[in-house]
Biopython code that builds the backbone (N, CA, C, O; Angstrom):
import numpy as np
from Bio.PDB.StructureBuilder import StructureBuilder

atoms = [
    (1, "UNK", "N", (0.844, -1.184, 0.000)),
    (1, "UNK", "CA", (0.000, 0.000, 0.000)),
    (1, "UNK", "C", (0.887, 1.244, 0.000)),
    (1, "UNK", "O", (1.728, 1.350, 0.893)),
    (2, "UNK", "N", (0.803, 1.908, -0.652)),
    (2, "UNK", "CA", (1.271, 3.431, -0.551)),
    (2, "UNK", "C", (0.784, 4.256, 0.265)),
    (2, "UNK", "O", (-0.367, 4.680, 0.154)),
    (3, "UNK", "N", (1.688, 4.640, 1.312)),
    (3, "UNK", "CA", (1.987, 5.361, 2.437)),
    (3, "UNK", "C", (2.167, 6.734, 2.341)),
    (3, "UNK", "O", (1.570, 7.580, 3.007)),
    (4, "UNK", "N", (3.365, 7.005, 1.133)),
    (4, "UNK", "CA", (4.076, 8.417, 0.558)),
    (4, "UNK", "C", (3.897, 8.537, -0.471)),
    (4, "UNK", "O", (3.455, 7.764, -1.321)),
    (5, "UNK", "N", (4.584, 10.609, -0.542)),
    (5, "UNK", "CA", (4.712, 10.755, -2.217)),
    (5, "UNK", "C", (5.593, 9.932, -2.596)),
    (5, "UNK", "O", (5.301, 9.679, -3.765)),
    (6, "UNK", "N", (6.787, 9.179, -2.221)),
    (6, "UNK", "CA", (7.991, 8.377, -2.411)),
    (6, "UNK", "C", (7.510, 6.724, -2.902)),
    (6, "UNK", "O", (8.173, 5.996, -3.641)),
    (7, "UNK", "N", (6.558, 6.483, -2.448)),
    (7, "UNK", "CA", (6.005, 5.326, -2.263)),
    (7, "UNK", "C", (5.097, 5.260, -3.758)),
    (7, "UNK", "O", (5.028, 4.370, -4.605)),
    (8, "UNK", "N", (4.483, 6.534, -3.677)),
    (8, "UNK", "CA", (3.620, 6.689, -5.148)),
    (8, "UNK", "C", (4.644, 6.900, -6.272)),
    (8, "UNK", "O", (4.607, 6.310, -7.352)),
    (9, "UNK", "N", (5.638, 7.883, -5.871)),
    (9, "UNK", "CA", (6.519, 8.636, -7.066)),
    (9, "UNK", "C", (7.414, 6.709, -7.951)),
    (9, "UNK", "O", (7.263, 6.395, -9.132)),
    (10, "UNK", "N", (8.152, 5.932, -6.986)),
    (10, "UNK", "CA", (8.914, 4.989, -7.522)),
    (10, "UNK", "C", (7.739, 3.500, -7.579)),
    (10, "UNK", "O", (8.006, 2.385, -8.026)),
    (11, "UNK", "N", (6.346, 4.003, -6.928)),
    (11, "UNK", "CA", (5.704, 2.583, -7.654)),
    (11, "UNK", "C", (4.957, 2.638, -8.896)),
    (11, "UNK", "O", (4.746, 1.583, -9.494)),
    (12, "UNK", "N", (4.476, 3.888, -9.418)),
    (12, "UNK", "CA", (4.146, 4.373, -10.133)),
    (12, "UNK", "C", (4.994, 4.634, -11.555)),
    (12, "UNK", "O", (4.612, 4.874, -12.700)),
    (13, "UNK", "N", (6.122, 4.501, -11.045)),
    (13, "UNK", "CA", (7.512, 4.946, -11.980)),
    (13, "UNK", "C", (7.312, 6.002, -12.212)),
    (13, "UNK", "O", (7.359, 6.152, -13.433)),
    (14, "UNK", "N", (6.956, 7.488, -11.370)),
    (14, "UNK", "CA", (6.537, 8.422, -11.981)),
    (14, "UNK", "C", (8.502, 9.447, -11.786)),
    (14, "UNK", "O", (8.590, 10.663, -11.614)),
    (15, "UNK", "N", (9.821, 8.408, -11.896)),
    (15, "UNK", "CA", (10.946, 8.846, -12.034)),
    (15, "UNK", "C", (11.485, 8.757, -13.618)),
    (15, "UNK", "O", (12.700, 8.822, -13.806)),
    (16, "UNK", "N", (10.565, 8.607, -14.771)),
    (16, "UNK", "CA", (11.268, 8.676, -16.003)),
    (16, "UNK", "C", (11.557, 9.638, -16.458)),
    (16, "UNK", "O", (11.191, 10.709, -15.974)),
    (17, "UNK", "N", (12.322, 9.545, -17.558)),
    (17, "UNK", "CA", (13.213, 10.990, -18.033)),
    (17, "UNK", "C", (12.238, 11.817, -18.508)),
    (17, "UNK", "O", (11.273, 11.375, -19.131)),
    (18, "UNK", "N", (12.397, 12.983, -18.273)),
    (18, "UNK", "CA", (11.620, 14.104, -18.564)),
    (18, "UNK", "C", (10.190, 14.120, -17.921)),
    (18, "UNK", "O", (9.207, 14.505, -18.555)),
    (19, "UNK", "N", (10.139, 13.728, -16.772)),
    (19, "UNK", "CA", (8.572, 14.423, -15.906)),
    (19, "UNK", "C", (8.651, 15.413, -14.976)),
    (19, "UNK", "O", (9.561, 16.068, -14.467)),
    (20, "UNK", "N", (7.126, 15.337, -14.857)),
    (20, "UNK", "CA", (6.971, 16.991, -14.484)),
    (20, "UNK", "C", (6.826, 16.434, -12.838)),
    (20, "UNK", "O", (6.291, 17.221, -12.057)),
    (21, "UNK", "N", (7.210, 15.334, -12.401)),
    (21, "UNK", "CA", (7.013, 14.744, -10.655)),
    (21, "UNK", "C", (8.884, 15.014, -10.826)),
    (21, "UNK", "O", (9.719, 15.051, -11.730)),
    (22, "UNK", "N", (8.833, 15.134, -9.545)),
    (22, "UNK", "CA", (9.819, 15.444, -8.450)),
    (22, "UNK", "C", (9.860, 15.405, -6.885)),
    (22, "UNK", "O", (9.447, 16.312, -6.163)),
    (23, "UNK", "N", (10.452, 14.150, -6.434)),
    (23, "UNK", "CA", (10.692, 14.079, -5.033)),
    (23, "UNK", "C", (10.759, 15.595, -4.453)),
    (23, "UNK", "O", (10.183, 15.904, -3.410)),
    (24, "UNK", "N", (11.433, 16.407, -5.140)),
    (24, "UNK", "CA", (12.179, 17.436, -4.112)),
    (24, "UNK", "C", (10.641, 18.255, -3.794)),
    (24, "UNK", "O", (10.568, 19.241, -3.060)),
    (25, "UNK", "N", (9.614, 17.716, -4.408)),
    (25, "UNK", "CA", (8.257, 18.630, -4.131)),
    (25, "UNK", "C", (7.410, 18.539, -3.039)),
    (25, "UNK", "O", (6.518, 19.272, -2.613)),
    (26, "UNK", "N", (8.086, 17.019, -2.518)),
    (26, "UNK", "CA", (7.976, 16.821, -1.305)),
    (26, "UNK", "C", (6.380, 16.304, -0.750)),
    (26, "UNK", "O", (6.118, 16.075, 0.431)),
    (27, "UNK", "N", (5.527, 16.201, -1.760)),
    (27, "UNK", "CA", (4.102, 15.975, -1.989)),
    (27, "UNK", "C", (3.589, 15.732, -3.698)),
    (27, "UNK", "O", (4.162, 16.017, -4.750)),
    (28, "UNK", "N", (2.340, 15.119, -3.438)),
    (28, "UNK", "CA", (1.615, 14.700, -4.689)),
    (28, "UNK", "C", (0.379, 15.166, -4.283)),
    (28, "UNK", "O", (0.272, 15.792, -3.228)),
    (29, "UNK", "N", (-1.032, 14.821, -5.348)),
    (29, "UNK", "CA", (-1.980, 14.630, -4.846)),
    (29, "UNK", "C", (-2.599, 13.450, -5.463)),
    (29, "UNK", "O", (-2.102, 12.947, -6.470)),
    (30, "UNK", "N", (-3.671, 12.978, -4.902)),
    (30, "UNK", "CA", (-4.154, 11.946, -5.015)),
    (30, "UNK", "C", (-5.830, 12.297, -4.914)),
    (30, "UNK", "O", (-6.388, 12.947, -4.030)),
    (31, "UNK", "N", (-6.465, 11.623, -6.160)),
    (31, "UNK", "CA", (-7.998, 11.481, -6.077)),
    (31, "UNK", "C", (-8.213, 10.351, -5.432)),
    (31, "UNK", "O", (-7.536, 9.324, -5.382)),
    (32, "UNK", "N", (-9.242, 10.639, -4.932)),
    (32, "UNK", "CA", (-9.879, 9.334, -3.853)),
    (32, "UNK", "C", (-11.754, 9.439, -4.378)),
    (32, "UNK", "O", (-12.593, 10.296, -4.103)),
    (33, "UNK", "N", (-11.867, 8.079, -5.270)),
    (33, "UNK", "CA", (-13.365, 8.283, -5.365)),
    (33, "UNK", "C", (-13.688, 6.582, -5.649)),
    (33, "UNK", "O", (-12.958, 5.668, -6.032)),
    (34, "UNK", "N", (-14.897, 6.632, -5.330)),
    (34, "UNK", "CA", (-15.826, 5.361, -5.705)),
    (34, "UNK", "C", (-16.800, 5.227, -7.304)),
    (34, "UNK", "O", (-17.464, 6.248, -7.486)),
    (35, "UNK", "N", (-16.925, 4.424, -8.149)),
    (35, "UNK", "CA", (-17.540, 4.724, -9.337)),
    (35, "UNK", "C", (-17.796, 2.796, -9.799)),
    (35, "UNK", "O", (-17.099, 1.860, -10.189)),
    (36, "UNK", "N", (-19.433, 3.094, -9.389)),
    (36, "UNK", "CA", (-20.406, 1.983, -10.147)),
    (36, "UNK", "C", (-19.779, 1.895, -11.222)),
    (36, "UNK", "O", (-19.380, 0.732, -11.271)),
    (37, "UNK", "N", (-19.337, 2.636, -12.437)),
    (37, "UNK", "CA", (-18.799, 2.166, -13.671)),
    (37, "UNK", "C", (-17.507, 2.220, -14.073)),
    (37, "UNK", "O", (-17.066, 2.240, -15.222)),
    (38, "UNK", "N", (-16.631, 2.253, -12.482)),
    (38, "UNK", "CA", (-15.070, 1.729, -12.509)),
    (38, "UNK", "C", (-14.635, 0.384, -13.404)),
    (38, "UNK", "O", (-13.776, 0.259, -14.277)),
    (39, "UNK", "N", (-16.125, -1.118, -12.494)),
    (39, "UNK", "CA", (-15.240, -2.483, -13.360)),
    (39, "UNK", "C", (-15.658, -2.488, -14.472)),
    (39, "UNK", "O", (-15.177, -3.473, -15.033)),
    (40, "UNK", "N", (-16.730, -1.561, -15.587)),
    (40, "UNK", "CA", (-16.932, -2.460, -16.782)),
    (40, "UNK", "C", (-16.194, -1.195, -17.590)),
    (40, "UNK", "O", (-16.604, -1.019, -18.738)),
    (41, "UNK", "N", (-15.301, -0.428, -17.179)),
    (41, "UNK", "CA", (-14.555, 0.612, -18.560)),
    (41, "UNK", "C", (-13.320, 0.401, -17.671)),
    (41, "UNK", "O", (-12.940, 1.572, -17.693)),
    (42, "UNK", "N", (-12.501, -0.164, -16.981)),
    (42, "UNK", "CA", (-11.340, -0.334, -16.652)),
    (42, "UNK", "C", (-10.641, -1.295, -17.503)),
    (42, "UNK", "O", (-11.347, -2.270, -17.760)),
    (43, "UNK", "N", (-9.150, -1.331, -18.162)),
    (43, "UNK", "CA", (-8.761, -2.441, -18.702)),
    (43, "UNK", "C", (-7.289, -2.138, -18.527)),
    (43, "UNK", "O", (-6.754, -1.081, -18.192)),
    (44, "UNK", "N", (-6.649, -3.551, -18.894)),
    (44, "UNK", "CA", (-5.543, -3.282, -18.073)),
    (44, "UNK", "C", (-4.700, -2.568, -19.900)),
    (44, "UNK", "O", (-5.049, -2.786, -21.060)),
    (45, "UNK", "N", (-3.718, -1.844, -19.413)),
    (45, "UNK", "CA", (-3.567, -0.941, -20.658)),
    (45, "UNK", "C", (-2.007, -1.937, -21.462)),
    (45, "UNK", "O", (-1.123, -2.452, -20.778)),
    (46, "UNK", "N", (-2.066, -1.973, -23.124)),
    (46, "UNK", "CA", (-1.234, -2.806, -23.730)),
    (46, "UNK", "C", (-0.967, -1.907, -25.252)),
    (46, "UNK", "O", (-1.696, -1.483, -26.149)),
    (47, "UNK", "N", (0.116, -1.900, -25.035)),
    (47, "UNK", "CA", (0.890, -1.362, -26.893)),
    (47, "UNK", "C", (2.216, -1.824, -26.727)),
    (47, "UNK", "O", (2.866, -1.977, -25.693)),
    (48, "UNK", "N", (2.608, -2.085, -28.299)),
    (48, "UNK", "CA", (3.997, -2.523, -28.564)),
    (48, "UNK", "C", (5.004, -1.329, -28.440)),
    (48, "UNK", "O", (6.233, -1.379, -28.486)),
    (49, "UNK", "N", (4.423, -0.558, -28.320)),
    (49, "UNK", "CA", (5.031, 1.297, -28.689)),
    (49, "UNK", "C", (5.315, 1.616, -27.538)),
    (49, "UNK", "O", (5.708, 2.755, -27.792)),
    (50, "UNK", "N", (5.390, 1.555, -26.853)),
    (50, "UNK", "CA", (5.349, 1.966, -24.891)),
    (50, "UNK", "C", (6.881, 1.156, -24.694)),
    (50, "UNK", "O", (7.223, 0.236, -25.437)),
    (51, "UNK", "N", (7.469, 1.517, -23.903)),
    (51, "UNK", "CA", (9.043, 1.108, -23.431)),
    (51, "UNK", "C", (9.069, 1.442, -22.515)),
    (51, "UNK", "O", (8.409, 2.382, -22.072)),
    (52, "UNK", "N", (10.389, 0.304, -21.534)),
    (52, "UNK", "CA", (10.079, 0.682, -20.286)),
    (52, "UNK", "C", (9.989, 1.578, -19.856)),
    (52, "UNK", "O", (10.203, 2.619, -20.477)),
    (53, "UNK", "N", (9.520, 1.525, -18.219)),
    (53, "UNK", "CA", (8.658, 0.707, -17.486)),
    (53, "UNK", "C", (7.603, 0.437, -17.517)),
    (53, "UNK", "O", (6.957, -0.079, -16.605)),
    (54, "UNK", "N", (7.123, 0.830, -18.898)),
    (54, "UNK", "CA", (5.927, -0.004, -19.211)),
    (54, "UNK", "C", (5.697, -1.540, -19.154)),
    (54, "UNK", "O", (6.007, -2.125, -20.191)),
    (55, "UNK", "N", (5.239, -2.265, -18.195)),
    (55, "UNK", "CA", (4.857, -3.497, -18.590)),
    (55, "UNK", "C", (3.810, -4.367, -19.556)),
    (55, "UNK", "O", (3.989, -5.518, -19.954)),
    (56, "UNK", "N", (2.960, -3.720, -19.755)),
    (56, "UNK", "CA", (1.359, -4.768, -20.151)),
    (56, "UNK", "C", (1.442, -5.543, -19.329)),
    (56, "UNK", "O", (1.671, -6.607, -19.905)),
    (57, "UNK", "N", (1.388, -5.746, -17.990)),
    (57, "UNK", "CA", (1.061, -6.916, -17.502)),
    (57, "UNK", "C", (-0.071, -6.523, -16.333)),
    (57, "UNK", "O", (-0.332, -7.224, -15.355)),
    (58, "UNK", "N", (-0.631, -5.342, -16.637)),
    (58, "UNK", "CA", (-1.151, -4.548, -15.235)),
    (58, "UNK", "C", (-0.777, -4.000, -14.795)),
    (58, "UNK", "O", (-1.102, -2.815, -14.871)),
    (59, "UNK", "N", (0.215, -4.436, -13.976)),
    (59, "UNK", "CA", (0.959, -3.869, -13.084)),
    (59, "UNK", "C", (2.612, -2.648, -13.695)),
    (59, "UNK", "O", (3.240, -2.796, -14.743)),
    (60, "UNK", "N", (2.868, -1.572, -12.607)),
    (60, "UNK", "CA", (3.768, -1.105, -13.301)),
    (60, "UNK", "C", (5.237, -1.749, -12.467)),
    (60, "UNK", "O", (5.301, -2.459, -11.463)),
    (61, "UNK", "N", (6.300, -1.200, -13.303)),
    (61, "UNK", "CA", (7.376, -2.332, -12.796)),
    (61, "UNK", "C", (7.911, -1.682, -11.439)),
    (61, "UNK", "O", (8.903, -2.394, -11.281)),
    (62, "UNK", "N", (7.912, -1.237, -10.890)),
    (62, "UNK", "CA", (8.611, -0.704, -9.894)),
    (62, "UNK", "C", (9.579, -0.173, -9.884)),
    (62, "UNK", "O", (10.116, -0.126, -10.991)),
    (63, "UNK", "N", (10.419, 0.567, -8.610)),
    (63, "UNK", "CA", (11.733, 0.704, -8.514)),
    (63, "UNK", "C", (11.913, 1.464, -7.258)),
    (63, "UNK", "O", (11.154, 2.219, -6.651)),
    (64, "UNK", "N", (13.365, 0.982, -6.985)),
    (64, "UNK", "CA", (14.004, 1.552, -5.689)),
    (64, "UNK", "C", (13.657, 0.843, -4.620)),
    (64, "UNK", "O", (13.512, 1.442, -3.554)),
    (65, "UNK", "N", (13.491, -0.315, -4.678)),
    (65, "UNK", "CA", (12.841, -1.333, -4.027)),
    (65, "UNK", "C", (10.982, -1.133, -3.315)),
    (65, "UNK", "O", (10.365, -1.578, -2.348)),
    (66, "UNK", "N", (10.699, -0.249, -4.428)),
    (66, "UNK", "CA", (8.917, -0.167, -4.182)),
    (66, "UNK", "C", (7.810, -1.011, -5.117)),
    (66, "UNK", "O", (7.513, -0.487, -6.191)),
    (67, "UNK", "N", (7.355, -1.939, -4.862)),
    (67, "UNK", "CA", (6.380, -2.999, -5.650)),
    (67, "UNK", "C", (5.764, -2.058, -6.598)),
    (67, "UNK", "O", (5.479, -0.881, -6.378)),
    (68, "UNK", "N", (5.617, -2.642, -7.537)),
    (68, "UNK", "CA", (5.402, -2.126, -9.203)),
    (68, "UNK", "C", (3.766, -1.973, -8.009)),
    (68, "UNK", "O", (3.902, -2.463, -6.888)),
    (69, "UNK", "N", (2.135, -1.198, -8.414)),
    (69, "UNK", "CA", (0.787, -0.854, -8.470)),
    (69, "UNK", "C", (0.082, -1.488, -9.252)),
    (69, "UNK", "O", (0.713, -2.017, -10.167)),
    (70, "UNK", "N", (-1.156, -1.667, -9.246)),
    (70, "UNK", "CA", (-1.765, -2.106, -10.825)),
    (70, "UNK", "C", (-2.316, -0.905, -11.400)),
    (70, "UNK", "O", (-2.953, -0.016, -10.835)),
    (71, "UNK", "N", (-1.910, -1.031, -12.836)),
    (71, "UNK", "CA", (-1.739, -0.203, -13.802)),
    (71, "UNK", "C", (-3.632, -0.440, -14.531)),
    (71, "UNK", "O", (-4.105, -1.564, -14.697)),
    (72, "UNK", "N", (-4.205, 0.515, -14.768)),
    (72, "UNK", "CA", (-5.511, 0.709, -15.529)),
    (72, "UNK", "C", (-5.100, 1.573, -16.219)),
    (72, "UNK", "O", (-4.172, 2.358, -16.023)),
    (73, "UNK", "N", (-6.279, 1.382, -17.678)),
    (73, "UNK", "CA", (-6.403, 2.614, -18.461)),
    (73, "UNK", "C", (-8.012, 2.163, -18.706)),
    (73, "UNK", "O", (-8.462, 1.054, -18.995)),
    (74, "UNK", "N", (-8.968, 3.930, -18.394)),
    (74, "UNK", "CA", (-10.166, 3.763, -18.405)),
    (74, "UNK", "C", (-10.474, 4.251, -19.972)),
    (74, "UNK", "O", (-9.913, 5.015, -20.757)),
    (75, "UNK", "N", (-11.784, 3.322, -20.014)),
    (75, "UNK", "CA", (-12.287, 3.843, -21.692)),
    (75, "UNK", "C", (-13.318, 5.133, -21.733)),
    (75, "UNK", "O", (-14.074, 5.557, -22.607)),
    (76, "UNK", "N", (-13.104, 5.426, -20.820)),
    (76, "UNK", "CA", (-13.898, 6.761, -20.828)),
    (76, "UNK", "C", (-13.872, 7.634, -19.377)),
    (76, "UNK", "O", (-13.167, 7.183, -18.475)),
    (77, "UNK", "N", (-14.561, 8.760, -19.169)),
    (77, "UNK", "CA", (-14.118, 9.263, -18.337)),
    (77, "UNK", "C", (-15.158, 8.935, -17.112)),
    (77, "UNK", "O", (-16.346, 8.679, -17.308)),
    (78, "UNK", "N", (-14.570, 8.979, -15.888)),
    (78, "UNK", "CA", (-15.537, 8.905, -14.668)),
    (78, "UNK", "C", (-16.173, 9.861, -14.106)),
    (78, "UNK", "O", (-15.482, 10.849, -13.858)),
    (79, "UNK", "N", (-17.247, 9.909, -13.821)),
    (79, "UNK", "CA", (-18.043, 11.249, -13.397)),
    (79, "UNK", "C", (-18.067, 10.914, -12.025)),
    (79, "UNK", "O", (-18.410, 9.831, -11.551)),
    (80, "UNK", "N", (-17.503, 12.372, -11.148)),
    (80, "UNK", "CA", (-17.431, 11.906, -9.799)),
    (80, "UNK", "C", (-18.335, 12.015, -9.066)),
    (80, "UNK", "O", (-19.285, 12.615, -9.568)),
    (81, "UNK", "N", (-18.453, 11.729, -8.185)),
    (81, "UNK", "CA", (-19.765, 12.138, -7.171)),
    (81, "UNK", "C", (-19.405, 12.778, -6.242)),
    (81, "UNK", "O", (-18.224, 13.036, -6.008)),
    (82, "UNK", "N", (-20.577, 13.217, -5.415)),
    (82, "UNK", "CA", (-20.497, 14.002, -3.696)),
    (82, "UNK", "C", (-19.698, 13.384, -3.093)),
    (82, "UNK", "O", (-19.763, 12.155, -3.060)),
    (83, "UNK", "N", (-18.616, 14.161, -2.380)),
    (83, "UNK", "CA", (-17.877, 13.462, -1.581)),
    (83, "UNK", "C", (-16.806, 12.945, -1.771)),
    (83, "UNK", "O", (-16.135, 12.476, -0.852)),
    (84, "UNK", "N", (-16.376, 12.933, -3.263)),
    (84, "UNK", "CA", (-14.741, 12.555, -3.769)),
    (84, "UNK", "C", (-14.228, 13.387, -2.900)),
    (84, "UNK", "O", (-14.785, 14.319, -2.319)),
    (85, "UNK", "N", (-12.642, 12.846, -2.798)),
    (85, "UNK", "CA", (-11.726, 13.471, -1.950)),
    (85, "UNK", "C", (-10.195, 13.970, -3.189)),
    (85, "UNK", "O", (-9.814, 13.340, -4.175)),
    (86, "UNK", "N", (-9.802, 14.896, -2.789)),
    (86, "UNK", "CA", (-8.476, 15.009, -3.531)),
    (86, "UNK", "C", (-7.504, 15.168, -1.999)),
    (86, "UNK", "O", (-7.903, 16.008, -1.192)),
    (87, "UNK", "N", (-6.612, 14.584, -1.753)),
    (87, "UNK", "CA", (-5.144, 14.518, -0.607)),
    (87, "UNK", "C", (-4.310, 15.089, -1.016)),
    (87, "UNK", "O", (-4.363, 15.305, -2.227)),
    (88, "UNK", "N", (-3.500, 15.454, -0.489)),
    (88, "UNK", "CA", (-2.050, 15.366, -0.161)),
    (88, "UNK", "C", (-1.164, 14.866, 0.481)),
    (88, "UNK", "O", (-1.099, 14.953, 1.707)),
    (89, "UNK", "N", (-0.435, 14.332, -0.156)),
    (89, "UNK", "CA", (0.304, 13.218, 0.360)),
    (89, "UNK", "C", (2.049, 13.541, 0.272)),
    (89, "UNK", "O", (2.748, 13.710, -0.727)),
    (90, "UNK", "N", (2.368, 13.547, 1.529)),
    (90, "UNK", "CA", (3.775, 14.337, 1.562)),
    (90, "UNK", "C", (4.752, 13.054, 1.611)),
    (90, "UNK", "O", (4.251, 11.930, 1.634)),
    (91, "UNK", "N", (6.150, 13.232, 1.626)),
    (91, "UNK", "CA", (7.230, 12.384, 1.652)),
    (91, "UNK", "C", (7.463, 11.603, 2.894)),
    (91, "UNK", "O", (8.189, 10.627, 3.083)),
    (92, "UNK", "N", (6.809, 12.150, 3.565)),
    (92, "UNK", "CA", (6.572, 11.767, 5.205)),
    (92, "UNK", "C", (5.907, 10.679, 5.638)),
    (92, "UNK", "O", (6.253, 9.986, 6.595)),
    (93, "UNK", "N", (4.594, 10.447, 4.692)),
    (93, "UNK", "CA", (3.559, 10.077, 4.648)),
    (93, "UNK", "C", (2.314, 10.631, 5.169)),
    (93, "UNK", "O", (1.280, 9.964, 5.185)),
    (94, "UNK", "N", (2.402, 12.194, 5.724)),
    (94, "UNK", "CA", (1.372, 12.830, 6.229)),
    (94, "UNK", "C", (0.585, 13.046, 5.231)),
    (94, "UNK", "O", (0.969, 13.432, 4.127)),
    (95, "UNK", "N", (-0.724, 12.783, 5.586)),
    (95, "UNK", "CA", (-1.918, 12.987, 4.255)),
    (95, "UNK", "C", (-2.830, 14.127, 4.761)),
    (95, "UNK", "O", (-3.308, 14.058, 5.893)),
    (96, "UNK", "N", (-3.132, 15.394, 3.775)),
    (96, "UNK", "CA", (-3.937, 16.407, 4.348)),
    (96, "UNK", "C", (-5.268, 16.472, 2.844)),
    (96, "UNK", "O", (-5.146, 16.578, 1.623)),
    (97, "UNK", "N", (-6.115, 16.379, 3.516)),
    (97, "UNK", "CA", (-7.899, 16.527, 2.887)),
    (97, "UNK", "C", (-7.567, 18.197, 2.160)),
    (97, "UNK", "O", (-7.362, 19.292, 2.682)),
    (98, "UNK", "N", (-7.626, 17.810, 0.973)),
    (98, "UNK", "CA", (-7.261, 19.349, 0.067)),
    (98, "UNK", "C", (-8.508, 19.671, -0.678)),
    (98, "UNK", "O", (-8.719, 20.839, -1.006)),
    (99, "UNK", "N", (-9.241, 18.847, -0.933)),
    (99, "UNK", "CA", (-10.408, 19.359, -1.632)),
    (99, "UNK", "C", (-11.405, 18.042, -1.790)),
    (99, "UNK", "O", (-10.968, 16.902, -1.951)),
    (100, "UNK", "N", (-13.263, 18.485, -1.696)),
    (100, "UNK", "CA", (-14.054, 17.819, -1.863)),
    (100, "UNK", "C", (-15.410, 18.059, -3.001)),
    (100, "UNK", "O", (-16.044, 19.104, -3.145)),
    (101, "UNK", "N", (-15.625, 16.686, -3.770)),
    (101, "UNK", "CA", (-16.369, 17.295, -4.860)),
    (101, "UNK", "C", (-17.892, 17.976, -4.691)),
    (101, "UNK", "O", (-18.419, 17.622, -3.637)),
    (102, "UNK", "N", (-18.323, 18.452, -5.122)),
    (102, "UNK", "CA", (-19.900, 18.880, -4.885)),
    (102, "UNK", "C", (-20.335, 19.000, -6.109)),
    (102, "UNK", "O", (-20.202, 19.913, -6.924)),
    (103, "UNK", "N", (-20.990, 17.763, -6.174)),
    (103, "UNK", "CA", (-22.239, 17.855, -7.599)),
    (103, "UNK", "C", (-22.797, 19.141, -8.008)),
    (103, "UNK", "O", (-22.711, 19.595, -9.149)),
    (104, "UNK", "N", (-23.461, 19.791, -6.867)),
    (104, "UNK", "CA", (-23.590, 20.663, -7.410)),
    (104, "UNK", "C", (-23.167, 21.740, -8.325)),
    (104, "UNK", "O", (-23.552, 22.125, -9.429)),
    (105, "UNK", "N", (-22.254, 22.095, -7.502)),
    (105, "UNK", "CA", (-20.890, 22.654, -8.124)),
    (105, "UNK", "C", (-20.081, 22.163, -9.467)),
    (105, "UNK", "O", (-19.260, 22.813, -10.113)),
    (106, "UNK", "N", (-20.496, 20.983, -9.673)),
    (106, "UNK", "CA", (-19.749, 20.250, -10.457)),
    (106, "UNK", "C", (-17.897, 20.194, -10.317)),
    (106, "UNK", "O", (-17.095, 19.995, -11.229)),
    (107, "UNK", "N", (-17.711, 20.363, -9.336)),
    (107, "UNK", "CA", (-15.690, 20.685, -9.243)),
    (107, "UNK", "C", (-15.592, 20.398, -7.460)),
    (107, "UNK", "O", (-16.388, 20.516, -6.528)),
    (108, "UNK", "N", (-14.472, 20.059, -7.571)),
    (108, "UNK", "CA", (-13.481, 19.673, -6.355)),
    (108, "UNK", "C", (-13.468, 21.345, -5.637)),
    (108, "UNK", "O", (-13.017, 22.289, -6.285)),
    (109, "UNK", "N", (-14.001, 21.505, -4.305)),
    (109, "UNK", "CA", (-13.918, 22.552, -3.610)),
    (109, "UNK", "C", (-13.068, 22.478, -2.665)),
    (109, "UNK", "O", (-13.140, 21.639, -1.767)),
    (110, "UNK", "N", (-11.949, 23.562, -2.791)),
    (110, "UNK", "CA", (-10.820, 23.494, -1.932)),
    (110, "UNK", "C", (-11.550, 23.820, -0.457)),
    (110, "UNK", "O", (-12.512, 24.566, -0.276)),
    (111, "UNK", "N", (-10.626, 22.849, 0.796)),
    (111, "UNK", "CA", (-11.109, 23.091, 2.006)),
    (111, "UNK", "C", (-9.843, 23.949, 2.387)),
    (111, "UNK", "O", (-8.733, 23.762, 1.889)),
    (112, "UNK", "N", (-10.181, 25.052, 3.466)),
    (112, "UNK", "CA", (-9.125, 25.800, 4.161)),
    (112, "UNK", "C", (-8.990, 25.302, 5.429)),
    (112, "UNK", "O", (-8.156, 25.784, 6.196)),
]
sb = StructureBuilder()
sb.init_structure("model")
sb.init_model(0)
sb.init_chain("A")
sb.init_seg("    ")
for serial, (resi, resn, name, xyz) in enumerate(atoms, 1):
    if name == "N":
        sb.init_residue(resn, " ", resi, " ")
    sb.init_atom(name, np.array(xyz, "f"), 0.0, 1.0, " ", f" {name:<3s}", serial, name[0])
structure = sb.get_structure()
């Protein structure tokens, strides 16, 4: 389970050449939501064109001794509901509640 941004940044492989993630940022964020039509548009994602750390096998490969995640690619987009969460998730592993969705609103409302 991912604990940290460190934990997300090297299971994720989000350390390949040229990204816009960086440890030194010391945080990520993370959506947190539930969606009835997560299992029938989830698939696990496959091309010959992709190089590592791309696997096709689901899962991504890991590194720095952090277990590769399972890897999805959705066929369409998810509509969130009341109550999604967006985090922050620091190097520490401290997690702070940064924003919540409101249907109404249609958008993630930052909490102060």
């Amino acid at each position: 389970m991912n604990k940290s941004f460190e934990d997300y940044y090297y299971g994720l492989r989000l350390d390949y050449e040229k990204t816009k993630f960086h440890l030194s940022k010391n945080s990520c964020g993370v959506i947190r939501f539930k969606s009835e039509d997560a299992p029938q548009i989830l698939v696990i994602p496959t091309s010959e064109d992709i190089d590592y750390p791309f696997t096709a096998q689901g899962f991504t490969s890991g590194n720095n001794g952090k277990l590769g995640i399972p890897e999805w690619n959705l066929l369409r987009r998810v509509k969130f509901n009341e109550g999604d969460e967006i985090w922050e998730v620091s190097n520490d592993g401290k997690e702070i509640l940064r924003a919540i969705y409101s249907k109404e609103d249609k958008k993630f409302i930052i909490i102060k």
